[in-house]
ROMARNU-88975 format. One record per residue (C-alpha): residue number from 1; x, y, z; residue in three letters. Coordinates in steps of 0.001 Angstrom, whole numbers. Example, Ala and Ser with C-alpha at 12.3 -4.5 7.8 and 13.67 -1.06 7.14 Angstrom:
<pts>
+-----+---------+---------+---------+------+
: pos :      c1 :      c2 :      c3 : code :
+-----+---------+---------+---------+------+
:   1 :   12300 :   -4500 :    7800 :  Ala :
:   2 :   13670 :   -1060 :    7140 :  Ser :
+-----+---------+---------+---------+------+
</pts>
This chain:
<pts>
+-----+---------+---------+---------+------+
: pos :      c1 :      c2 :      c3 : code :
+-----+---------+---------+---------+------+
:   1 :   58747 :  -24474 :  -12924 :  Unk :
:   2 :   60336 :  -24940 :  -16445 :  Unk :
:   3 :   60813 :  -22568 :  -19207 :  Unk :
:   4 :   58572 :  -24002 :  -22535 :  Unk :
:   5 :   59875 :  -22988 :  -26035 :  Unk :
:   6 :   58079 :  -19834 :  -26913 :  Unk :
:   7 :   59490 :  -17887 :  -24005 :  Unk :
:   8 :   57149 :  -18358 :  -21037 :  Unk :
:   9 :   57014 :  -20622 :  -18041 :  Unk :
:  10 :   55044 :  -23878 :  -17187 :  Unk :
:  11 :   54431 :  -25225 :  -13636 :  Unk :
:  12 :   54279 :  -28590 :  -13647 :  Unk :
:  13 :   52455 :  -30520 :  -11095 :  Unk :
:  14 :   53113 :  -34439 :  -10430 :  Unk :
:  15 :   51155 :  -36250 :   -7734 :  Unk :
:  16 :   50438 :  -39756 :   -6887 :  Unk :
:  17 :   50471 :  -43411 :   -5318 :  Unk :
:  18 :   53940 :  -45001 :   -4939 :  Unk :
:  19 :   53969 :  -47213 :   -7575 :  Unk :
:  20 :   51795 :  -45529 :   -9915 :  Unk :
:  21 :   52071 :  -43561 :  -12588 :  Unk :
:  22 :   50180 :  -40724 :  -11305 :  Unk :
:  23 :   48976 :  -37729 :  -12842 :  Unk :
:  24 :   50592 :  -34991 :  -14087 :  Unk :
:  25 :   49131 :  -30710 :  -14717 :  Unk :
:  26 :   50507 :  -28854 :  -16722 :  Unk :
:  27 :   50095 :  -24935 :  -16181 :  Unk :
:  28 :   51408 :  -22526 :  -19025 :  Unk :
:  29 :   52158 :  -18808 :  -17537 :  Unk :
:  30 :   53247 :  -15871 :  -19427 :  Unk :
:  31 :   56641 :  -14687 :  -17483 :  Unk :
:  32 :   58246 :  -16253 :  -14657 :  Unk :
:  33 :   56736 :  -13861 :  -12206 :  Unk :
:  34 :   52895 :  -14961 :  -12841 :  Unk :
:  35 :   54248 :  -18415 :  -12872 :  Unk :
:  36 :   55886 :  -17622 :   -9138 :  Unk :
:  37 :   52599 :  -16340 :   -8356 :  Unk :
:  38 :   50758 :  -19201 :   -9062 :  Unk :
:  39 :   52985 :  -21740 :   -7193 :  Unk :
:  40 :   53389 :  -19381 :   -3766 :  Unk :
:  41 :   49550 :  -19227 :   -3912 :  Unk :
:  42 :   49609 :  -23371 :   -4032 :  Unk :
:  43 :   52107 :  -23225 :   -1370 :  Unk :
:  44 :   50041 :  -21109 :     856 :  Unk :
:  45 :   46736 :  -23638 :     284 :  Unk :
:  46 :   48411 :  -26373 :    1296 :  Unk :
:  47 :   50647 :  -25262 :    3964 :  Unk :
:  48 :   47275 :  -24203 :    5198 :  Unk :
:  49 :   45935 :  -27796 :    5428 :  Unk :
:  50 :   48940 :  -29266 :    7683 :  Unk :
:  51 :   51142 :  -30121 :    4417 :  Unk :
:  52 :   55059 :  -29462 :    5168 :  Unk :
:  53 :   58036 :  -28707 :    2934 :  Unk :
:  54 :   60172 :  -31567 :    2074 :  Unk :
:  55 :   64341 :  -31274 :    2095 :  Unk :
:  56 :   65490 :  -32335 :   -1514 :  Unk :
:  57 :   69073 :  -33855 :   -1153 :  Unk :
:  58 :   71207 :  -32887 :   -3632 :  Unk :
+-----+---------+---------+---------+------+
</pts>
């Protein structure tokens, strides 16, 4: 999720080959909270068909 300029929230979705450009989505939300909404109910679909969290090192 990233804030956009006019005060509302964009989830931004990047998938692809390794090596490849990919594709990229772009969803623009009103508030954070619908934004949240969106990407929970993402989360659920694809935790649903065997997909698992990945640890980000920071």
């Amino acid at each position: 999720m990233q804030e956009d300029l006019f005060g509302g929230t964009a989830l931004i979705r990047h998938w692809g080959r390794i090596g490849t450009g990919g594709q990229l989505r772009v969803a623009l939300y009103c508030d954070r909270g619908a934004a949240q909404g969106a990407f929970e109910a993402l989360l659920g679909k694809k935790v649903k068909r065997g997909y698992r969290a990945r640890r980000v090192k920071m």
